[in-house]
Every structure is written in C-alpha cells, then in structure tokens.
C-alpha positions as CSV (number, residue, x, y, z in Angstrom):
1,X,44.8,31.9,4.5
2,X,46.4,31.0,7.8
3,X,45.3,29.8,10.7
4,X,43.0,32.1,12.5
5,X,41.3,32.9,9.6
6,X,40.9,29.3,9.2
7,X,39.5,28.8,12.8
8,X,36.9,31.8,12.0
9,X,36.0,30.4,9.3
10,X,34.9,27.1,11.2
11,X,33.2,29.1,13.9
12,X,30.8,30.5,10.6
13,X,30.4,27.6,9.5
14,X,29.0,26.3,12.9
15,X,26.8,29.3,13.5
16,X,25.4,28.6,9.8
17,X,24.6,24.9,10.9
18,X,22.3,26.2,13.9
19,X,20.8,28.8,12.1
20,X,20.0,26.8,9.2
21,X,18.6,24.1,12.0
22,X,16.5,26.9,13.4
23,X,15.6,27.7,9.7
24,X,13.8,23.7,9.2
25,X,12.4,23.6,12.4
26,X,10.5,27.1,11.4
27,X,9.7,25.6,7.9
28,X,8.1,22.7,9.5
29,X,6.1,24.7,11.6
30,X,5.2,26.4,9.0
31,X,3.9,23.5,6.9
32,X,1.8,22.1,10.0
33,X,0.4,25.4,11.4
34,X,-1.5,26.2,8.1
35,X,-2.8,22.9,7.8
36,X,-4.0,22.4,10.8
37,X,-6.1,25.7,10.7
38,X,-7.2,24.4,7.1
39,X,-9.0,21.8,8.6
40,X,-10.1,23.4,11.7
41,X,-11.8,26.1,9.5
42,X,-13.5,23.5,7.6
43,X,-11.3,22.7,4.6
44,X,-11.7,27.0,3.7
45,X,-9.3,29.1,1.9
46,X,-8.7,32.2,3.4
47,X,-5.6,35.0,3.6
48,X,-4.3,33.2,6.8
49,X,-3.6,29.8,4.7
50,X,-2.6,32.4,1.9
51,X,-0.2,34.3,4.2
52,X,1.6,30.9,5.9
53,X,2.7,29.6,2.4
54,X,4.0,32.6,1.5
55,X,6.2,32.8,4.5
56,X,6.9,28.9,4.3
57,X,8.4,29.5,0.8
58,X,10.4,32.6,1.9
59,X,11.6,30.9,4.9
60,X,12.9,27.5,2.1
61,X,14.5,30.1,0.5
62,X,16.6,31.2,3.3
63,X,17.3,27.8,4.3
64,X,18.2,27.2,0.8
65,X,20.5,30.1,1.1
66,X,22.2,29.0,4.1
67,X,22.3,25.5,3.5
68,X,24.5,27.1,-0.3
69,X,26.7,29.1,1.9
70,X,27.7,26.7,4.6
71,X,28.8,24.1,1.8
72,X,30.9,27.0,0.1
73,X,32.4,28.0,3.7
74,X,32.9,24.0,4.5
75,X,34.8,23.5,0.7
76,X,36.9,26.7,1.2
77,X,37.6,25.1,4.9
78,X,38.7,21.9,3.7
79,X,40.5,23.4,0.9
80,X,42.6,25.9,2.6
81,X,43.6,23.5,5.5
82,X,44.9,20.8,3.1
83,X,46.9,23.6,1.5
84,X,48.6,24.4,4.8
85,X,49.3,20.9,5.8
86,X,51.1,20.5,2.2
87,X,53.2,23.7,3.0
C-alpha cells in the first residue's frame, strides 16, 4: 500500500465517521419520536409505534455496520503507515 492509497483510505474513514454521526443522531430520533406519540396517544399500541422500532433497530444495525467498518479501515490505516515508516 503506498501513499495515496493510504490518504484514500483516511478520506473513507472520515466520510464513515459522519455518516455513522448522522446514523446516532437518526437512531435517537428514532427512540424519542415513538415515545413521544406513545404518550400522546394515551399510552396505545398501534402500527406507528410498531413501525418506528422496526426502523430504530434497522437503523442500530447500520450504525453497527459502520461503526465495524471504520475500525477495520482505521487498523488497516494505522497498520500500513507504520509499515511504510519501517521501510
């Protein structure tokens, strides 16, 4: 790996850390939105709520899959440029 494939590998691994910002922020969102209709329809059940949570796990597991592959791109990163300071 040499350097510009080193320096496109920090620019993923900085697009990943917004997107996976993005992702919590959502997730958040997500967790409050439902809740507050919850209580707003009376402490009721319905397909909304239903809905929500499904999406709120979805979107945890994207977040989760981000969060795996920034670490793998940051570890490959840090590997790689210690190799080419050694050489």
């Amino acid at each position: 790996m040499n350097q510009e494939e080193l320096a496109k590998l920090k620019r993923k691994i900085k697009a990943l850390k917004v997107l996976d910002y993005i992702f919590w922020v959502v997730n958040i969102l997500l967790i409050v939105i439902p809740f507050y209709h919850y209580y707003k329809k009376g402490f009721s059940f319905d397909l909304y709520f239903a809905l929500v949570t499904v999406l709120n796990i979805l979107g945890f597991y994207c977040s989760y899959i981000i969060t795996d592959k920034t670490l793998y791109f940051k570890r490959k990163h840090q590997h790689f440029s210690e190799k080419l300071i050694e050489e």
